[in-house]
C-alpha positions as CSV (number, residue, x, y, z in Angstrom):
1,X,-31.0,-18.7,-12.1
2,X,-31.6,-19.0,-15.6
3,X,-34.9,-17.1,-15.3
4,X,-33.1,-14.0,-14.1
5,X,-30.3,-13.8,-15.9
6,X,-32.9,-14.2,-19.3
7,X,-34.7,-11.0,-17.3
8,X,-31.5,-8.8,-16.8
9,X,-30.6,-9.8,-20.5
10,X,-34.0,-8.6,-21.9
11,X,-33.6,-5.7,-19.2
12,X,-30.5,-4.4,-21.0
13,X,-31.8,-5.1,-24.2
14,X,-34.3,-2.6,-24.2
15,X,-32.4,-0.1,-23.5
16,X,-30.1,-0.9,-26.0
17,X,-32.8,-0.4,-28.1
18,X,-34.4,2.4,-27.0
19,X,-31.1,4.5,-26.6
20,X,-30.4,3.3,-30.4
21,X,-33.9,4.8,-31.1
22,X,-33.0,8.0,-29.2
23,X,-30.0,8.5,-31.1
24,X,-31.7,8.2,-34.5
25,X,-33.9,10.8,-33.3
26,X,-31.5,13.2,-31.9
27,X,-29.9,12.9,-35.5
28,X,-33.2,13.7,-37.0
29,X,-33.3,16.5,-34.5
30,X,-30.0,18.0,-35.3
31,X,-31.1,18.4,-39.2
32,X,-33.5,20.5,-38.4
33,X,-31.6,22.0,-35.9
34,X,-28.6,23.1,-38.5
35,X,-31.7,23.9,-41.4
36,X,-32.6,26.8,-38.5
37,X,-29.3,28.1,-37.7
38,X,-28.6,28.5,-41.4
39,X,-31.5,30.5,-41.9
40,X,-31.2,33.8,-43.5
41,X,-34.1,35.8,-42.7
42,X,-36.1,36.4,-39.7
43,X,-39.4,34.7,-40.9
44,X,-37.5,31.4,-42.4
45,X,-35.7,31.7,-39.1
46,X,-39.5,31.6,-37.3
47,X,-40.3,29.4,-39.5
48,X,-37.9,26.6,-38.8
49,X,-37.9,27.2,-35.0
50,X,-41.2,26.8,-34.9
51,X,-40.9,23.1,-36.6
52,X,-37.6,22.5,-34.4
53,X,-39.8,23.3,-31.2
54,X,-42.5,20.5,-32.1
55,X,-39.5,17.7,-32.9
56,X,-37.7,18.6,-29.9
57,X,-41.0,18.0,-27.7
58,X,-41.7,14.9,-29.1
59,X,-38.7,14.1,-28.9
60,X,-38.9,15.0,-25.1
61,X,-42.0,13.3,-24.4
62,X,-40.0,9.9,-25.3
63,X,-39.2,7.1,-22.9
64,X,-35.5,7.7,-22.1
65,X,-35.4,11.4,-23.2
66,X,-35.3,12.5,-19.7
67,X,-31.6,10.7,-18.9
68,X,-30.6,11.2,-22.7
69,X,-27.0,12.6,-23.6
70,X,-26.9,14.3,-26.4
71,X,-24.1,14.5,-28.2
72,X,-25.3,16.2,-31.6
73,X,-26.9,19.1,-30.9
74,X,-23.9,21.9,-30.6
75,X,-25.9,25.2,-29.8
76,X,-28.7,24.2,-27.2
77,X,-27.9,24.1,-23.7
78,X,-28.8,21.3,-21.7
79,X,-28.8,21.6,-17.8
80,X,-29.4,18.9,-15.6
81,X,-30.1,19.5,-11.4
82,X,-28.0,16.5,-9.5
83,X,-31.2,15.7,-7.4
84,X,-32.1,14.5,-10.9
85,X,-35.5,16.1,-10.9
86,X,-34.7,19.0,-13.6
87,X,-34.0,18.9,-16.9
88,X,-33.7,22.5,-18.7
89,X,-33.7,22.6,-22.4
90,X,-33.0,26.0,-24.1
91,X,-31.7,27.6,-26.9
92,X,-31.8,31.3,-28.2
93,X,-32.1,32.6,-31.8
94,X,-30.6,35.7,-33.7
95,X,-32.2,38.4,-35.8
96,X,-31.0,40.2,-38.9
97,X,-31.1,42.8,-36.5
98,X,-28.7,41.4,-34.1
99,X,-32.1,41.2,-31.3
100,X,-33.2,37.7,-29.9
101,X,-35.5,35.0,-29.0
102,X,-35.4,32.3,-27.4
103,X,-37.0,29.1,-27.1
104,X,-37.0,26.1,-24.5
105,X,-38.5,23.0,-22.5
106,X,-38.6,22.2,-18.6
107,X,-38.4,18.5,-17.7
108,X,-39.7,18.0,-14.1
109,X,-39.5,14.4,-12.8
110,X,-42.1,13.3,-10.1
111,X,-39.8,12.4,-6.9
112,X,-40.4,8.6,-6.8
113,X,-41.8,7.4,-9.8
114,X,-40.7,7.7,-13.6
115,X,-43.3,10.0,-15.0
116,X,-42.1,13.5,-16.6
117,X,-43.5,16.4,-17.0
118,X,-42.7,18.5,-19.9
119,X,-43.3,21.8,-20.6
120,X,-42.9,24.8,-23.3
121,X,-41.3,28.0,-22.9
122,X,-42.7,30.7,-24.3
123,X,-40.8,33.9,-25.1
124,X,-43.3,36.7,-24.6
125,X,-40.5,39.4,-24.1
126,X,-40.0,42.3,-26.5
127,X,-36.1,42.6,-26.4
128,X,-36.5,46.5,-25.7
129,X,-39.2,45.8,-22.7
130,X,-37.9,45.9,-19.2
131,X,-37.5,42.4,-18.2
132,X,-40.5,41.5,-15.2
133,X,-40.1,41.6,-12.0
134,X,-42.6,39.4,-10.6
135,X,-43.5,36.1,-10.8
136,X,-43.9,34.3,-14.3
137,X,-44.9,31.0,-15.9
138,X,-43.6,29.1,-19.0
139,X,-46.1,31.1,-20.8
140,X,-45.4,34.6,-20.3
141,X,-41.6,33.7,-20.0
142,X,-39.0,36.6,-20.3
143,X,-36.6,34.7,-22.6
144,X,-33.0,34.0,-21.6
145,X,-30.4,31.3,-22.2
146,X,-29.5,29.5,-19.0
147,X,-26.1,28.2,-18.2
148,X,-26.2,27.1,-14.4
149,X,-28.5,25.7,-12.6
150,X,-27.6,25.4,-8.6
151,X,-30.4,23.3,-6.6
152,X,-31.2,25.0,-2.6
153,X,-33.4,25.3,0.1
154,X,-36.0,27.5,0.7
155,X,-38.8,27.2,3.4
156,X,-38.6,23.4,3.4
157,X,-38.9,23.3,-0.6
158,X,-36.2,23.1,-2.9
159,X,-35.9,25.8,-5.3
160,X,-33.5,26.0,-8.4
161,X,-30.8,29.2,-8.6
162,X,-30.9,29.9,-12.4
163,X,-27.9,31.9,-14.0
164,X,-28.5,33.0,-17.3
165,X,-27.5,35.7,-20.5
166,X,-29.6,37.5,-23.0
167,X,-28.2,39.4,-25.7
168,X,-30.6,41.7,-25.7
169,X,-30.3,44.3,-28.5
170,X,-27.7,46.2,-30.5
171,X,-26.4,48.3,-27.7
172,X,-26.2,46.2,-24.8
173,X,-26.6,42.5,-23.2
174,X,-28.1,41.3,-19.7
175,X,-26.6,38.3,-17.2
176,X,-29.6,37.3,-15.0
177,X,-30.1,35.2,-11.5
178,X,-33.2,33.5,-11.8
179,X,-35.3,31.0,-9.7
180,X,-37.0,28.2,-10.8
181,X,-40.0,26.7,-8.9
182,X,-43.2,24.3,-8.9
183,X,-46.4,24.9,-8.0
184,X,-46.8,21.0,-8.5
185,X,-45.8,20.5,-11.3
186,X,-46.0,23.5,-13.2
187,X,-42.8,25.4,-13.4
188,X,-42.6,29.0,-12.1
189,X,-39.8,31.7,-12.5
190,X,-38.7,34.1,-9.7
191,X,-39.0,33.9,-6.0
192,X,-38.6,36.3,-3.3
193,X,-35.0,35.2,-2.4
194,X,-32.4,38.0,-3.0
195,X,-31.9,40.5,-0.4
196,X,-30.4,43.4,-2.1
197,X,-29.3,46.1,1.4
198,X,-33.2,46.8,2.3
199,X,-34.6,45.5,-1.0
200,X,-36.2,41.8,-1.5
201,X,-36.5,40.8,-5.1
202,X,-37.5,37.8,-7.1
203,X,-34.8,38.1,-9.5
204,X,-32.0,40.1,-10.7
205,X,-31.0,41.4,-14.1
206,X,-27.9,43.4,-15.0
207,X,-28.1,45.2,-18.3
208,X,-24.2,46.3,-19.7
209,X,-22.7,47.5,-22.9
210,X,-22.4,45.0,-25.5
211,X,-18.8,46.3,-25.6
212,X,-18.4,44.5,-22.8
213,X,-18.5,41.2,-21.4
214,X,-19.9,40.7,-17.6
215,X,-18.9,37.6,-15.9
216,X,-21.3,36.1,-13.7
217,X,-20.4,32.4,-11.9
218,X,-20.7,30.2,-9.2
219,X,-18.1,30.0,-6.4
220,X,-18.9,26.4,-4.8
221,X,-15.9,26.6,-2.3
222,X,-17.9,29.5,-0.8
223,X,-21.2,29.0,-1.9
224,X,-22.0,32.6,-3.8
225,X,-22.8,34.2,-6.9
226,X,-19.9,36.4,-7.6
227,X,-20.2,38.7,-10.8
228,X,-18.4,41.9,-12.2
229,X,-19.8,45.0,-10.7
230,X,-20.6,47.9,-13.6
231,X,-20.1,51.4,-13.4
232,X,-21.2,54.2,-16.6
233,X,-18.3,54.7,-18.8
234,X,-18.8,58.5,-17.7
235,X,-20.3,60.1,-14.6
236,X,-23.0,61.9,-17.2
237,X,-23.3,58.4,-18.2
238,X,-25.3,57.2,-15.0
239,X,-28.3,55.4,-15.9
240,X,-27.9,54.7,-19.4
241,X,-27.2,51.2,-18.8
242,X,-26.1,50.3,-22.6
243,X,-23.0,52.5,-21.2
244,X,-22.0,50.4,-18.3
245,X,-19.1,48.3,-17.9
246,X,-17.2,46.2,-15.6
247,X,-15.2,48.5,-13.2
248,X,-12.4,46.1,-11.8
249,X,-14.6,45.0,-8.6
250,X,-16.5,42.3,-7.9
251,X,-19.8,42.0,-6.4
252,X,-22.2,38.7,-4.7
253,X,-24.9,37.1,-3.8
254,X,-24.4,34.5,-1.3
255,X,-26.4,32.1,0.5
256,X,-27.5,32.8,4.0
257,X,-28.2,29.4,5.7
258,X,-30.7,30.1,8.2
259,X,-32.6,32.4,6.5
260,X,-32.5,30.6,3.1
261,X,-32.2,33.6,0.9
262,X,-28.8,34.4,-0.9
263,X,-27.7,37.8,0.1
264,X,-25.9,40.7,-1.8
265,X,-22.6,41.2,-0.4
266,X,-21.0,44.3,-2.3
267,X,-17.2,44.7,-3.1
268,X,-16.4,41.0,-2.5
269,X,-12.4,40.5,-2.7
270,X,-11.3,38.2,-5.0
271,X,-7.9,35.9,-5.3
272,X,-6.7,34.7,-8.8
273,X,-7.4,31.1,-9.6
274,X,-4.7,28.3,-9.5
275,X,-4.5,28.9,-13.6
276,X,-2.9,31.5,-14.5
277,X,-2.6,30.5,-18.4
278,X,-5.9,32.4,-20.0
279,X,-5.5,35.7,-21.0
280,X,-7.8,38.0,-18.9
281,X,-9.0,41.5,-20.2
282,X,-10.8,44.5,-19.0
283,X,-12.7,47.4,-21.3
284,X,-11.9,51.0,-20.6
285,X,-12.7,54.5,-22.5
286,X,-10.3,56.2,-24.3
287,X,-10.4,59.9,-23.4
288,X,-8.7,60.9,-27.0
289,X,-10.7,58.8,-29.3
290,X,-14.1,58.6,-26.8
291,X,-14.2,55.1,-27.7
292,X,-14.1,51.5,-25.4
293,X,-10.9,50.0,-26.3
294,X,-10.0,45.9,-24.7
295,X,-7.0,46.3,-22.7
296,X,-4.9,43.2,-21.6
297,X,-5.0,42.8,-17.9
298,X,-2.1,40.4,-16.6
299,X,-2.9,37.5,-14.6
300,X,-0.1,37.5,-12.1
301,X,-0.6,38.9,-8.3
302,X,2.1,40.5,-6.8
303,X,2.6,40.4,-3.4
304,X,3.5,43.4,-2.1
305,X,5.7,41.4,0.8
306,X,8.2,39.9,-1.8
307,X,11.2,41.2,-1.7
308,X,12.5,39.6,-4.7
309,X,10.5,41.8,-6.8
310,X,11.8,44.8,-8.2
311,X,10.2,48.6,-6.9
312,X,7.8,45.9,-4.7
313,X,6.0,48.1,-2.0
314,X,4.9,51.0,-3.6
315,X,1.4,49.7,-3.3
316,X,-1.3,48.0,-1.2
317,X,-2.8,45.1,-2.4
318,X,-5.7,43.3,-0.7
319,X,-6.2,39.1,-0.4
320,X,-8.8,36.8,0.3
321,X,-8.8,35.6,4.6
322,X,-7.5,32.1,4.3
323,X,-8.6,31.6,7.9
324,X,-12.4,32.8,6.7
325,X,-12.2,30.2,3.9
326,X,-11.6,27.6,6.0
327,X,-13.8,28.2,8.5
328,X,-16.4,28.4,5.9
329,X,-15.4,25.5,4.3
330,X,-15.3,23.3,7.8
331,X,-18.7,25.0,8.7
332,X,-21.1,21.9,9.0
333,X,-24.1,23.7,8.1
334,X,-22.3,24.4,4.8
335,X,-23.3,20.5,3.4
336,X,-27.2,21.9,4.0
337,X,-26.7,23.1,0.4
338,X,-25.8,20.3,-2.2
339,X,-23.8,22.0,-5.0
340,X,-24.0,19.6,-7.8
341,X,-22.2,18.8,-11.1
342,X,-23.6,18.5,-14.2
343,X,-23.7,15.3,-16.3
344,X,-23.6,16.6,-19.5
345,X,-21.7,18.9,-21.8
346,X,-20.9,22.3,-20.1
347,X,-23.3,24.7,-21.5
348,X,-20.8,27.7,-20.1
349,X,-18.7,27.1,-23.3
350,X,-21.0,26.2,-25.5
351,X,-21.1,27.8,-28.6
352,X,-24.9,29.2,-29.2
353,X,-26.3,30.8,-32.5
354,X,-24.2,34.5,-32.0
355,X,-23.4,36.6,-34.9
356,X,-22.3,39.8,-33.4
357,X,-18.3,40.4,-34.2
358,X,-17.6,42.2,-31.3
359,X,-17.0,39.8,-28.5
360,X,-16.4,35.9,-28.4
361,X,-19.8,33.8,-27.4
362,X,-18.8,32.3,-24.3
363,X,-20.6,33.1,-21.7
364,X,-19.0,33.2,-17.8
């Protein structure tokens, strides 16, 4: 008896130690990390990433990094997959000229055994360069800052739903849907998974005015992507994507059990959430001055069936099927899919490394 509790003792002991260790570290980290962001040019601002980069993987590569929390570094997003398998790392940079970079590490756990993998992400991607669409690896990666990462089955593998942003240039911004995959244990990026009407592509990118801000999140209740669909600011405007902006609709991409793809479904309808208290707002053109102006949009639904309120029933509106949701929500192939939550600090409202005055840095 007293032979196991002297093991358990020494057990917890060590990783007392090595979390102290870790901590130290991270510290060490986050000087470098706050050196980069208060760069002032773009080569100091190379510069220093370059050294942050080779910390942050040895500091990756150390026993206990894997299940680390940290709780110092304020602008890199940390994901974590709930099958515990994934760990993202990722953080973006911005240039005097208001372009990007970004930088990042995956973590990839062998199923079964405490080895990880870790490897670099390289950002290849000239930020005026059409972003691929094919298949790519860590070194020929796109560049992107992730904020989701939503574990699900594809031909007996499981593959990893990415949701991500990119600010892009001076004139516009892109959300993305990625996939993550392994061959092994060397991580790939995109996967022949969304079915767009007739179209099959391994990912998607939306490209809007930086004028704007596209929301793009997960709806666990009913397991789908749903995301602001854009429109040009003018019909002569079609095409010239630094011009789009959310119209007021919503569009999704949701996941098709049996075939195991995730599925655009176009003009989606929408209910307000249980909280009503944030402010919501939409961006519109202003035919006298030609500019985008933010308009306040309220957050309260009327339903056109109460009587109570005044000059009610001059319009239509259109609702959500509450019998639908529940019979998606009672479906028992629904569980097939494990929707998981992340362990760490939400990297949805984090604050990244964003200088541009025009719009807050939360990303939806």
């Amino acid at each position: 008896m007293k032979f196991v509790s002297l093991f358990f003792f020494l057990v917890l002991a060590q990783l007392s130690f090595t979390q102290s260790e870790l901590q130290q570290k991270e510290a060490r980290l986050n000087e470098s990390l706050l050196k980069l962001r208060s760069a002032k040019t773009d080569e100091e601002m190379d510069r220093l990433n370059i050294v942050f980069k080779k910390e942050m993987e040895a500091f990756l590569k150390s026993e206990g990094a894997f299940e680390h929390s940290f709780t110092l570094l304020k602008t890199i997003a940390v994901l974590d997959s709930e099958d515990e398998l994934v760990r993202i790392i990722n953080w973006n940079i911005e240039y005097t000229d208001y372009s990007y970079s970004y930088a990042g590490f995956v973590l990839k756990k062998e199923e079964g055994k405490e080895k990880v993998i870790v490897t670099e992400l390289v950002d290849k991607l000239d930020p005026y360069t059409p972003k691929p669409e094919g298949i790519v690896d860590a070194k020929n990666w796109y560049g992107a800052l992730y904020y989701k990462i939503i574990p699900f089955g594809h031909h007996g593998k499981t593959e990893y739903l990415l949701i991500g942003w990119d600010g892009g240039t001076t004139g516009s911004n892109f959300k993305l849907m990625d996939v993550l995959t392994f061959a092994g244990n060397i991580p790939k990026f995109g996967s022949p998974v969304f079915k767009a009407n007739r179209t099959t592509l391994k990912r998607v990118v939306y490209e809007y005015s930086n004028l704007s801000n596209m929301s793009m999140r997960f709806d666990l209740k009913n397991g789908r992507v749903v995301f602001d669909h854009l429109s040009p600011e003018s019909p002569v405007l079609e095409g010239v994507y630094s011009y789009y902006i959310p119209d007021m609709t919503y569009d999704a991409y949701r996941y098709d059990y049996d075939a195991e793809i995730w599925v655009l479904q176009e003009d989606v309808i929408m209910t307000n959430p249980d909280d009503k208290s944030g402010e919501k707002s939409f961006y519109s053109l202003n035919a006298r001055t030609g500019k985008v102006e933010k308009n306040r949009l309220n957050a309260d639904w009327i339903s056109p069936q109460d009587s109570e309120i005044e000059n009610n029933g001059t319009h239509v509106a259109r609702t959500g099927n509450p019998e639908e949701d529940q019979e998606i929500e009672n479906d028992p192939q629904f569980p097939k899919m494990r929707f998981f939550r992340r362990r760490h600090k939400n990297p949805e409202i984090m604050t990244v490394d964003r200088r541009k005055k025009i719009k807050k840095t939360t990303t939806n």
